[in-house]
LODOSE-576057 format. One record per residue (C-alpha): x, y, z; residue in one letter. Coordinates in pm, whole numbers, plus 32768, in hexadecimal, padded with zeros to 4 digits. Example, Ala and Ser with C-alpha at 12.3 -4.5 7.8 and 13.67 -1.06 7.14 Angstrom:
84CE7E3E830Ca85577F9682CAs
END
This chain:
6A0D142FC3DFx692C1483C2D0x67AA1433C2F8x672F12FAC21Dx6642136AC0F7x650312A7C1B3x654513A4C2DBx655514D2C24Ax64FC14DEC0D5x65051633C010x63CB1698BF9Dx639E169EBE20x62B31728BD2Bx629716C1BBBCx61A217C2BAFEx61191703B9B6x607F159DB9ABx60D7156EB819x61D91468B7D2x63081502B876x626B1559B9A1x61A613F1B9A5x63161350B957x63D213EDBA90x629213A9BB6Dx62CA1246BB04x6439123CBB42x64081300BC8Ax632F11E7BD22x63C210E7BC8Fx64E9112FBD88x642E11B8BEA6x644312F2BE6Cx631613B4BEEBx628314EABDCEx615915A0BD9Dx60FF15FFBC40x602E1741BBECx5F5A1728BAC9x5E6F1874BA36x5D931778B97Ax5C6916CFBA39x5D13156AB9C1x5E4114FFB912x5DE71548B7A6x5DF11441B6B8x5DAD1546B57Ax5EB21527B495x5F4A144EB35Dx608C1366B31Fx61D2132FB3BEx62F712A1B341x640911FFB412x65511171B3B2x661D1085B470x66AA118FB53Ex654811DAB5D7x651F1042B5EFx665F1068B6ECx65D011A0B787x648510E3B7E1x65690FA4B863x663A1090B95Ex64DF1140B9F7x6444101FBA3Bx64760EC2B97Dx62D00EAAB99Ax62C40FE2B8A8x63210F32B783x62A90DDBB7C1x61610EA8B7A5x61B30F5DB693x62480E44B5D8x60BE0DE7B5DFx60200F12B52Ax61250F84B45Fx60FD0F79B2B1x61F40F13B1B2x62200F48B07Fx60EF0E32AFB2x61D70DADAECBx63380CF5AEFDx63FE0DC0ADF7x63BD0ED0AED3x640D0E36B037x65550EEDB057x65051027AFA2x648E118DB060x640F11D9AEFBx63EF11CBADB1x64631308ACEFx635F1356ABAEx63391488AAF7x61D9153FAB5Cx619E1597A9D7x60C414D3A90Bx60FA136BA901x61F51388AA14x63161398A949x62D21218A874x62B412DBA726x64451365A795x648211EAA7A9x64B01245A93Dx63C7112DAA0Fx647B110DAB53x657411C0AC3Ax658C10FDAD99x661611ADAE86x666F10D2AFF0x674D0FC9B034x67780E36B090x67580E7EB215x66550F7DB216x64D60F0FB20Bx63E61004B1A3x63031047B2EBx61E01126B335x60C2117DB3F0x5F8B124FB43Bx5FFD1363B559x5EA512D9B5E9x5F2F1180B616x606A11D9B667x5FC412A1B79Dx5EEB11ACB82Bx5FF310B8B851x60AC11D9B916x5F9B1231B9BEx5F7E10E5BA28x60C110FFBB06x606D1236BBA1x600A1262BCFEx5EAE1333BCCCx5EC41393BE43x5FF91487BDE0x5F71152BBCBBx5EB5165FBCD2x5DCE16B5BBB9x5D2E1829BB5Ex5E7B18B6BBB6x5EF819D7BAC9x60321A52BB40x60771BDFBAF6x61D61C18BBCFx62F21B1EBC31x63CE1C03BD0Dx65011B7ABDEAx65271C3EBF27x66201BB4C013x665E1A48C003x64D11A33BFA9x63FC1A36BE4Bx62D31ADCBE4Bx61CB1A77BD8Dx60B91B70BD3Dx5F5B1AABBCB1x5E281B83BBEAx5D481B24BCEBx5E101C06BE0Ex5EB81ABABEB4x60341AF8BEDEx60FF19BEBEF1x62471985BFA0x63401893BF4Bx64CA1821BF51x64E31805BDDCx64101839BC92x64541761BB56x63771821BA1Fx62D71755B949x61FA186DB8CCx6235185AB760x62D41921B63Dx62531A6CB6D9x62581A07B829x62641B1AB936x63B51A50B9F6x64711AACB8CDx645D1BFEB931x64C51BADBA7Dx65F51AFDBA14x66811BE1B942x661C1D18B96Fx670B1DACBA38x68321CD9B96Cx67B31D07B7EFx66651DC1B7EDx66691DB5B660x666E1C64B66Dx651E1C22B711x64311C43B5D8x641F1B4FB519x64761B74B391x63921B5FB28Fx64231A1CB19Dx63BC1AE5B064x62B819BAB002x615C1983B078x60A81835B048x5F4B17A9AFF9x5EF9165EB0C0x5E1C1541B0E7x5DC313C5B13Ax5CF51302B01Dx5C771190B06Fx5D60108FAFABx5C671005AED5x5C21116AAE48x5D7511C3AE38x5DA41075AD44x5C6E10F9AC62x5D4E1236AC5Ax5EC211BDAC51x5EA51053AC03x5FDF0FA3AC16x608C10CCACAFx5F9910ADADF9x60180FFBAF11x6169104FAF11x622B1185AF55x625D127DAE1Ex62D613C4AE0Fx62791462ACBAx632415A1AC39x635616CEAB89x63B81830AB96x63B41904ACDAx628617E2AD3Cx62341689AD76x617A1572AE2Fx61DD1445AF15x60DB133CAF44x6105121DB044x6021112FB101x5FBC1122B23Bx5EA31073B326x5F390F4CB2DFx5F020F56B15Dx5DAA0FD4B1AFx5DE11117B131x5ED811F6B060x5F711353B11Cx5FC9146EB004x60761591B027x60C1169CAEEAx61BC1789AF1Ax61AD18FDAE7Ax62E619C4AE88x62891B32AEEEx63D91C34AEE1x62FE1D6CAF5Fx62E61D6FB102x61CF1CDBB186x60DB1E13B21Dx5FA51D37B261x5FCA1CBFB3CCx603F1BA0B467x5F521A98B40Ex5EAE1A12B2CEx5DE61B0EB203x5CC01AB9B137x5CB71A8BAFA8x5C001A21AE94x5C2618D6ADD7x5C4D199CACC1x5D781A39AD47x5E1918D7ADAEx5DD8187DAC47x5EAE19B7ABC3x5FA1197BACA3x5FB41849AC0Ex5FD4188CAAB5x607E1768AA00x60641668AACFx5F9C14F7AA44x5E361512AA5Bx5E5913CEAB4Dx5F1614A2AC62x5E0515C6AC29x5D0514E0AC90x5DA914B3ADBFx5D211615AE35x5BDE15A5AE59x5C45150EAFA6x5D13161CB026x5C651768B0E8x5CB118A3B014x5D781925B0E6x5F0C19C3B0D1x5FD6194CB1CEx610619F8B1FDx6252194AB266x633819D8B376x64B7193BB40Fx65A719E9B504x66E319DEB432x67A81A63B56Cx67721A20B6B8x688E1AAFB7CBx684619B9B8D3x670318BAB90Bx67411916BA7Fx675E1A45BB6Cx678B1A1BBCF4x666A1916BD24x6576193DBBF4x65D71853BAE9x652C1819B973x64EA16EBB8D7x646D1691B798x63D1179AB673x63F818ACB76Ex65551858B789x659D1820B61Cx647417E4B518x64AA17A9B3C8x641A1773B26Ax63A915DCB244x6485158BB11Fx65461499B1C5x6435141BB294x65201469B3CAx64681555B493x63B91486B563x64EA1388B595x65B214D7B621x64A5150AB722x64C71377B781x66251374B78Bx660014CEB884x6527140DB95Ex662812EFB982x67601386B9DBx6690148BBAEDx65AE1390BB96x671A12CBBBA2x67E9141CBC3Cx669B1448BD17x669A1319BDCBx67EA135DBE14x6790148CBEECx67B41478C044x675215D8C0D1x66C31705C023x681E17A5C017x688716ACBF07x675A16DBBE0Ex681417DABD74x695C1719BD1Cx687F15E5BCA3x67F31719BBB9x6959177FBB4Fx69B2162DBAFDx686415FDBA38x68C31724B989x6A1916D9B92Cx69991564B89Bx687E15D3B7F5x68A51746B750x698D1708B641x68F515CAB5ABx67BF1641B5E8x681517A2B533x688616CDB414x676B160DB3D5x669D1778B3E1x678C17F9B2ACx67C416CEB1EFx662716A3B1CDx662017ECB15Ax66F6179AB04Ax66671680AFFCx65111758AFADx65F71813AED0x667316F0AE0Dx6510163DAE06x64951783AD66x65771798AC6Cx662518EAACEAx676A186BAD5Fx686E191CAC65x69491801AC2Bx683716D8AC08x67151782AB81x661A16BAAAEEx671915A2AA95x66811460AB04x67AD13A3AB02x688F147CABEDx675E14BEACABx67431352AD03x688D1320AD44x68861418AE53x675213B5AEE2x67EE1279AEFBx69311312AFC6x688F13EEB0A5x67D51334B1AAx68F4121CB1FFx698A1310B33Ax67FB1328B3D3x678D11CFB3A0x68D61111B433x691E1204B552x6979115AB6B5x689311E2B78Ax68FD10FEB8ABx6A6611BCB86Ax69B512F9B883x6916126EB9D3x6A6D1217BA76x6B29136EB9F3x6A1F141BBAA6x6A2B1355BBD3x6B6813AFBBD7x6B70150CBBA8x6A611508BCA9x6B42144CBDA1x6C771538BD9Dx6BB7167FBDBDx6B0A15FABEF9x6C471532BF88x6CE31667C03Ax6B64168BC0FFx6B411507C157x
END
């Protein structure tokens, strides 16, 4: 007879308190299921700008823990005005005027179930943080090696303390060091990540400013633009303040490191050459700085023997369908579901296969099709170009199979899978 979870529970390690890390915590105690998170920062770091989630990442939040989004039903920021409600955005041309002198003054892009919903990652993270258990995180704990040895994980910290556990789920970001455990040994040129060819310019400007600058076109998501660049603005803070990001499309590789590098406002400003004076202004809220954007178009496996990725390290991509962070939600609900299915440490790894076999393709998808969406919003795409008209009706295709996904499907197909590669042990 197999031992009962409570008497014997496998010992597992998340590394990276950020949202997907924070999301499977929460779904991991929600059912009992006992964790310890490693952190490198001293505290979980609320640095950082807006996040946009669709109804998919509404579902996600429901299936870790029903509390989740009753909270973040509280914070969250729609669009200000109703003709917006249902729209992600409204497509404008970055040029002068924003395309009124072409006769072009709106290009809504959403549909009659979606509503438009965003946050501050800050917000976001103290509502998550409010379901952790602090006892089982660990801050000031940089991990430099994740090796499996046995039927154990290894976990090597910067500070000389060597951890031992049944299982590590890596949270660690786009460059995380699990990625290289993972694949490695299965597709070692698929660890790097890939430089998008665009870098980006960002920023947060209080709303009453970023009327002075935009007027009418504050308070509600816009995304103007032009060629090979452009700009999406969108509230947050509850309508307190306005999150901008501009885009620059870069074909050369990027050689500058891995983080952002320092410019001049001058420089944004040439970048920007073109665009209304009204969006120009906007740079006097955003740091001169470049930073560049990276996505793992490939990825083998998100598993190998009893490491498992989850989230940007497992497949990060560019934000131009504002699905990133709904990916790393959606991770954290189908594994803390397969996890609390786990009886002994023998069966982590199945629960990872299944995870695996649910979440990799979709998730793979979502990576590509944002890319091409950065394509198409930057006028490159060869068959749309800079033609409004098909570009809206593509915008307005493309995000149907990511917002109306069953995720509770996903749930029970993995249960499943789970169940009949463990049958022949229980």
């Amino acid at each position: 007879m197999m031992e009962s979870l409570n008497q014997n529970p496998p010992s597992i390690a998340i590394l990276g308190a950020g949202i997907g890390g924070l999301a499977l915590a929460i779904g991991l105690f929600k059912r009992n299921v006992p964790v310890t998170i490693y952190e490198a920062a001293d505290r979980f770091s609320m640095v950082g700008a807006g996040i946009g989630l669709g109804p998919n990442s509404l579902n996600a939040m429901d299936l870790i823990d029903p509390r989740f989004r009753r909270e973040y039903d509280k914070v969250k920021t729609a669009n200000e005005k109703p003709d917006f409600e249902h729209s992600i955005f409204d497509a404008l041309y970055a040029e002068q005027g924003f395309g009124e002198k072409r006769g072009w003054t709106r290009g809504l892009i959403g549909a009659p179930y979606f509503t438009r919903s965003s946050a501050h990652r800050k917000d976001l993270l103290e509502i998550m943080d409010s379901f952790i258990d602090h006892g089982s995180v660990r801050f000031g704990k940089r991990a430099e090696s994740v090796e499996q040895q046995g039927d154990k994980v290894l976990i090597r910290f910067r500070d000389g303390e060597v951890a031992t556990v049944d299982a590590v789920v890596g949270c660690d970001g786009v460059k995380g060091i699990t990625r290289r455990t993972v694949l490695s040994d299965i597709a070692p040129e698929e660890v790097q990540p890939t430089f998008c060819g665009m870098y980006i310019y960002r920023g947060i400007v209080p709303m009453d400013k970023a009327k002075e600058i935009l007027g009418a076109h504050a308070g509600d998501a816009k995304f103007f633009m032009s060629q090979g660049k452009a700009v999406a603005v969108y509230p947050i803070s509850q309508g307190r303040e306005e999150n901008f990001v501009f885009f620059v499309t870069d074909p050369k590789s990027w050689l500058d490191g891995d983080t952002a590098i320092p410019c001049t406002k001058e420089e944004m400003i040439a970048d920007l050459d073109g665009f209304d004076d009204r969006l120009l202004r906007l740079l006097d809220y955003a740091r001169p700085l470049r930073w560049p954007t990276w996505h793992h178009p490939k990825t083998s496996s998100f598993y190998n023997g009893r490491v498992c990725l989850l989230g940007d390290v497992a497949h990060a991509c560019t934000p131009h369908q504002a699905a990133g962070a709904g990916q790393g939600l959606e991770d954290a609900a189908i594994l803390s579901h397969l996890l609390a299915l786990v009886k002994t440490p023998a069966e982590i790894e199945p629960a990872f296969r299944a995870y695996d076999a649910v979440r990799r393709p979709r998730a793979q998808k979502v990576v590509l099709t944002s890319y091409e969406a950065g394509i198409i919003y930057t006028w490159q795409h060869p068959e749309i170009g800079s033609d409004m008209d098909k570009l809206v009706i593509n915008a307005n295709q493309r995000l149907h199979w990511i917002w109306q996904h069953d995720l509770r499907a996903d749930a029970a197909e993995a249960e499943r899978q789970f169940r009949r590669w463990v049958a022949p042990e229980r």
